[in-house]
C-alpha positions in Angstrom: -26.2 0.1 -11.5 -25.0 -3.4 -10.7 -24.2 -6.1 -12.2 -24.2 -9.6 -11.7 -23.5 -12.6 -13.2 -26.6 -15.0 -13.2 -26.8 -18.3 -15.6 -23.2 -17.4 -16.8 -24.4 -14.0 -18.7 -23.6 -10.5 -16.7 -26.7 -9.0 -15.9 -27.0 -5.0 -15.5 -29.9 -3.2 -13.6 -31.4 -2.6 -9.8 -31.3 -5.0 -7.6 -34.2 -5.2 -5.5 -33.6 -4.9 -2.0 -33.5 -7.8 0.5 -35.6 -7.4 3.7 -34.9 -9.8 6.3 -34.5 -9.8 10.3 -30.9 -9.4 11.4 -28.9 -12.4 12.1 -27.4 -13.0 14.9 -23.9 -14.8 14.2 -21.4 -17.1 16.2 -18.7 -15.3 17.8 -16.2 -17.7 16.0 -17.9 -17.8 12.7 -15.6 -16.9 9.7 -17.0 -17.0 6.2 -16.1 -20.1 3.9 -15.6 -21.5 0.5 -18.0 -24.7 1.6 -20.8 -22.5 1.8 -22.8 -20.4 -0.7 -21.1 -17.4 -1.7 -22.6 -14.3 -0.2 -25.1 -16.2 2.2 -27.1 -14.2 5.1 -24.3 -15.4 7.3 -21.6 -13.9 5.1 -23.7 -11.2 4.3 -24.2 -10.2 8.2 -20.5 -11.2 8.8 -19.2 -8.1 6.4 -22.0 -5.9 7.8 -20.6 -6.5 11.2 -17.3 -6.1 10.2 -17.6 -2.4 8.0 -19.9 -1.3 10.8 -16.8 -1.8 13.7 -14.4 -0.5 11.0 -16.6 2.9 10.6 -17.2 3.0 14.5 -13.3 2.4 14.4 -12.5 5.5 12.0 -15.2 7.9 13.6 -13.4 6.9 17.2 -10.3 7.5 16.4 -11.5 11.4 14.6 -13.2 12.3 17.5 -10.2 11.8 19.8 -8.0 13.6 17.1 -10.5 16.6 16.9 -10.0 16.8 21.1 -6.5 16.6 20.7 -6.6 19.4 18.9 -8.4 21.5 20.6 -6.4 20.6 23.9 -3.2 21.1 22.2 -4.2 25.0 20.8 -1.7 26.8 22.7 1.7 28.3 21.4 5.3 26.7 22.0 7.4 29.2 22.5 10.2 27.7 20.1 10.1 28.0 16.9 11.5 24.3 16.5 8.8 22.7 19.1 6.0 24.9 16.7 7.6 23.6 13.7 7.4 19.9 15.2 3.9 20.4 16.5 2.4 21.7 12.7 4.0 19.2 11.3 2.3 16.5 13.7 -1.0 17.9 13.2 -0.7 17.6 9.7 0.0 14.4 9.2 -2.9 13.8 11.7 -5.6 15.7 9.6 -4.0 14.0 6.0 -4.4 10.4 8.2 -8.1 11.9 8.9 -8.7 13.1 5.3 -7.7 9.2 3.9 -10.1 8.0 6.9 -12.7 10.6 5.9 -12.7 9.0 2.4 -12.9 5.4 3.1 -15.6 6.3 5.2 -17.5 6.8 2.3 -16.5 3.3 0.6 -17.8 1.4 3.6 -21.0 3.4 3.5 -20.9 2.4 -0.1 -20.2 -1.4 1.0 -22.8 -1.0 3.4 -25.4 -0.3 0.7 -24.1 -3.1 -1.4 -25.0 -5.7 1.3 -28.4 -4.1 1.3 -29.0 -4.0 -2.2 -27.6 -7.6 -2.5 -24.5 -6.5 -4.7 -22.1 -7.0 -2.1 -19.2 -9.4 -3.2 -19.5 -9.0 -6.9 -17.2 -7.2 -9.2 -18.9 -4.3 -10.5 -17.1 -4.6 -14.1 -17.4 -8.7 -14.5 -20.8 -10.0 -12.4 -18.0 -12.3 -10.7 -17.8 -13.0 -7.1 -14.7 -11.2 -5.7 -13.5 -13.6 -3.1 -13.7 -14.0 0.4 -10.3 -13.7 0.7 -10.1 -10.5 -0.9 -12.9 -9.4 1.1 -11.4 -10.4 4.2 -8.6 -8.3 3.3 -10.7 -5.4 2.1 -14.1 -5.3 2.9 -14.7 -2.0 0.5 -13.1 -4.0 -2.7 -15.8 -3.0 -5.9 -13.6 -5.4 -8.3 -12.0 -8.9 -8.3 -8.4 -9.4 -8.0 -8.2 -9.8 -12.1 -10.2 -6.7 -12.8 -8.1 -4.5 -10.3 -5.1 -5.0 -12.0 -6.7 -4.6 -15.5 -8.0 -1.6 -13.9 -4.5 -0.8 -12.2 -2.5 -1.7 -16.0 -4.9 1.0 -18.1 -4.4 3.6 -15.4 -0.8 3.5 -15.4 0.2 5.3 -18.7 -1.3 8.0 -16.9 0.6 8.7 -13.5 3.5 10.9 -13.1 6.2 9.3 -12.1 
């Protein structure tokens, strides 16, 4: 469910779907505080820019998935073997992180659809375009992360 803030009360429920042609945007536009918040410019701006970023992740696994198969023969030392697992993993825990943000932009993706983009999930409040700008996948405001981050902290090992 989403929720929005509308007539300063936080409203909970579907949002219907928006259907409209795609938008074809300036190559130097950047989103702004002087316009409406979450406009069909802005709207197609952070479309644009999740779709590269997915296009991005799924480039960048395809090229690790033939490296790996290119690099399936056996070094004959055991330090060079060592050295080479140890690359490979890292390259497969890099691909596992990508493999789950891949998910969140799918989920972003969905948000713009469904008109939900930009709004905290917990408050109704728009998130920011800053915060946006910086990550396109955020789900809460910079206020509600940290409440978020504060309650989960009694929690972690340290």
């Amino acid at each position: 469910m989403a929720a929005r803030k509308m007539n300063g009360k936080v409203k909970k429920g579907k949002i219907r779907k928006r259907t409209r042609a795609p938008l074809s945007l300036p190559s130097d536009y950047r989103p702004s505080s002087d316009e409406g918040f979450m406009n069909p410019l802005q709207q197609e701006y952070f479309k644009q820019k999740l779709i590269g970023w997915r296009e991005e992740i799924l480039a960048e696994s395809t090229q690790t998935i033939m490296n790996l198969r290119e690099q399936t023969g056996q070094a004959p030392d055991l330090g060079d073997r060592a050295s080479i697992e140890t690359g490979r993993l890292i390259e497969l825990r890099s691909r596992d992180r990508e493999r789950k943000l891949l998910s969140k932009i799918d989920a972003a993706l969905q948000r713009i659809d469904d008109g939900s983009y930009g709004y905290c999930e917990e408050t109704g409040d728009p998130i920011g375009l800053n915060r946006l700008e910086a990550r396109p996948v955020a789900t809460l405001t910079i206020d509600a992360q940290e409440r978020h981050e504060r309650m989960e902290k009694p929690y972690t090992d340290d």
